[in-house]
N, C-alpha and C positions, 0 to 999 in steps of 0.2 A: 504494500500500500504506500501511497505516495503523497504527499500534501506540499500544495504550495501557495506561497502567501507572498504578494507583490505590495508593498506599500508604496504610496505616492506622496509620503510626509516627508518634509525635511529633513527630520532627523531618527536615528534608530527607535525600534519598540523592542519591547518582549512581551511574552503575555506566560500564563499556566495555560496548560489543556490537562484535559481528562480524555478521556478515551473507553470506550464501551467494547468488547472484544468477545465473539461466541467465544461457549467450552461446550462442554458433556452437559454440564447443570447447567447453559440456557446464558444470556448473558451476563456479562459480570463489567464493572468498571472501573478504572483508577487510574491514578495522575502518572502523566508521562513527561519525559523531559522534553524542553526544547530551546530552540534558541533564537538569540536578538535575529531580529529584523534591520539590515539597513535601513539606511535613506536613500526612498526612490530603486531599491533592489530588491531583489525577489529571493527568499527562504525558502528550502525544501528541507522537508523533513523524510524519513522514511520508514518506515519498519517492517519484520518478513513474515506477517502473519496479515488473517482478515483485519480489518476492525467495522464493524455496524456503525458506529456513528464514532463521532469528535470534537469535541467543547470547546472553544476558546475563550477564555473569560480573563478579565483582569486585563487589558490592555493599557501599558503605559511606557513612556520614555525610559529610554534603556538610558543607564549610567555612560556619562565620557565615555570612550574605547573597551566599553565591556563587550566581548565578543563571546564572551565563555557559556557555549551550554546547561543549562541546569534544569 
């Protein structure tokens, strides 16, 4: 699965996701890492299974030169 997030802001974002992913017991959900968004660049994220749906919440200005995944 693949996600990509193009922002047109000035300056970098980050945000949290969660993420909802089939099992055997039906879907289950919880937070997954991700990372700053430049400015005016596009983000990809990835991961090597399904996932049903993906939340983004919390969107804000990423610190000075934080580039670091979390």
């Amino acid at each position: 699965m693949m996600l990509i997030l193009k922002s047109g802001l000035g300056f970098a974002v980050t945000y949290d996701a969660y993420m909802y992913v089939p099992t055997p017991n039906g879907v289950e959900s919880g937070y997954t890492s991700s990372c700053p968004v430049g400015a005016g660049l596009c983000g990809y994220e990835t991961w090597p299974h399904a996932i049903v749906m993906i939340v983004l919440t919390n969107f804000r200005v990423a610190p000075a030169g934080e580039s670091i995944c979390q």
